[in-house]
C-alpha positions in Angstrom: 139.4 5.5 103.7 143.3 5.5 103.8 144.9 4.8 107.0 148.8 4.6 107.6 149.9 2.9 110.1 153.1 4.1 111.6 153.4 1.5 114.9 152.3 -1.7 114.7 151.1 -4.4 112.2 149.5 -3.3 109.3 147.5 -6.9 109.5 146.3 -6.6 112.6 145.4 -2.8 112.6 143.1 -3.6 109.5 141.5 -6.8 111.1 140.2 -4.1 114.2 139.3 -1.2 111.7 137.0 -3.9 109.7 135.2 -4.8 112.8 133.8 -1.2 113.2 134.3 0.3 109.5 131.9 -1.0 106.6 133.6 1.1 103.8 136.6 1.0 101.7 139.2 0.8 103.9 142.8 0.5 102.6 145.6 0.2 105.5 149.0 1.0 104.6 152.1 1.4 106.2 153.1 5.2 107.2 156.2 7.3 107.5 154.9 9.9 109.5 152.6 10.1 112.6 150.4 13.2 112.7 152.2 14.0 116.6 155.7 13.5 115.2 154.8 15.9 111.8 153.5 18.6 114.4 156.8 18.5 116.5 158.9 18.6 113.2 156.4 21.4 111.5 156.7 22.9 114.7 160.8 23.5 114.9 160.6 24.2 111.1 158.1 26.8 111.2 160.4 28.6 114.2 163.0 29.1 111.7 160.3 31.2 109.9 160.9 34.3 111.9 164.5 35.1 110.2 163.5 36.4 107.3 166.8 35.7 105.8 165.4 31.7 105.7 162.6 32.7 103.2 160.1 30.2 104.7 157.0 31.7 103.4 154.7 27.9 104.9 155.2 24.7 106.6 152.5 21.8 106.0 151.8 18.6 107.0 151.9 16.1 104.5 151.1 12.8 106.8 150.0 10.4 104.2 153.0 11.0 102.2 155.6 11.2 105.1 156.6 14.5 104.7 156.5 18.1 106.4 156.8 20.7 103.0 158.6 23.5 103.4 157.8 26.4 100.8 160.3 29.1 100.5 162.2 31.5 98.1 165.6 29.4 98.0 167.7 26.7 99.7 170.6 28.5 101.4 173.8 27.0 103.2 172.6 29.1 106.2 169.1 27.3 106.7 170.9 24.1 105.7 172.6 24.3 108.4 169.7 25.2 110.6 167.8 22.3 109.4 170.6 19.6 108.8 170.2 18.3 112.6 166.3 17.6 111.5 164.9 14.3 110.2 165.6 15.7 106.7 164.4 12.5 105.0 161.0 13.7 106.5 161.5 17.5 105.4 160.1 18.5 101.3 161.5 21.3 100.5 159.5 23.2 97.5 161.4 26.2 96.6 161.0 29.1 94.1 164.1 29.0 92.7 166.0 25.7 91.9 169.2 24.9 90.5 169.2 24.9 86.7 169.8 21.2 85.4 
């Protein structure tokens, strides 16, 4: 079992887990609590109702961090929308990206 740990030492968080878990256990430190991804998938997903955003989803994505944000495009107008957000804690996976 994988468990991030958001608040709190890693150490001691594994030491209590041992005491009542007999499997694999690996303890690592996390990015993102499941309460504050709800809160930030929350605002997110209200942006879904103007179409002209193209959000099509809005997951959770604790173990990695990240709330993913599947649309058609990127625009300036829901970059602006969003830019207040934690946006290191935002994945957005678009349909269309820029051409490199």
């Amino acid at each position: 079992m994988v468990v991030p740990v958001v608040s709190g030492e890693v150490d001691s968080t594994q030491r209590e887990l041992e005491a009542v878990y007999e499997g694999n256990l690996c303890v690592t430190r996390g990015v993102l609590s499941i309460a504050e991804g709800q809160r930030l998938a929350e605002r997110v997903g209200a942006l879904q109702n103007d179409r002209a955003n193209s959000i099509s989803g809005v997951a959770l994505d604790t173990p990695n961090g990240r709330v993913v944000v599947a649309l058609f495009m990127v625009t300036e107008q829901l970059y602006e929308q969003v830019v207040d957000l934690d946006l290191e804690k935002l994945e957005f996976d678009p349909v269309v990206r820029p051409v490199r």
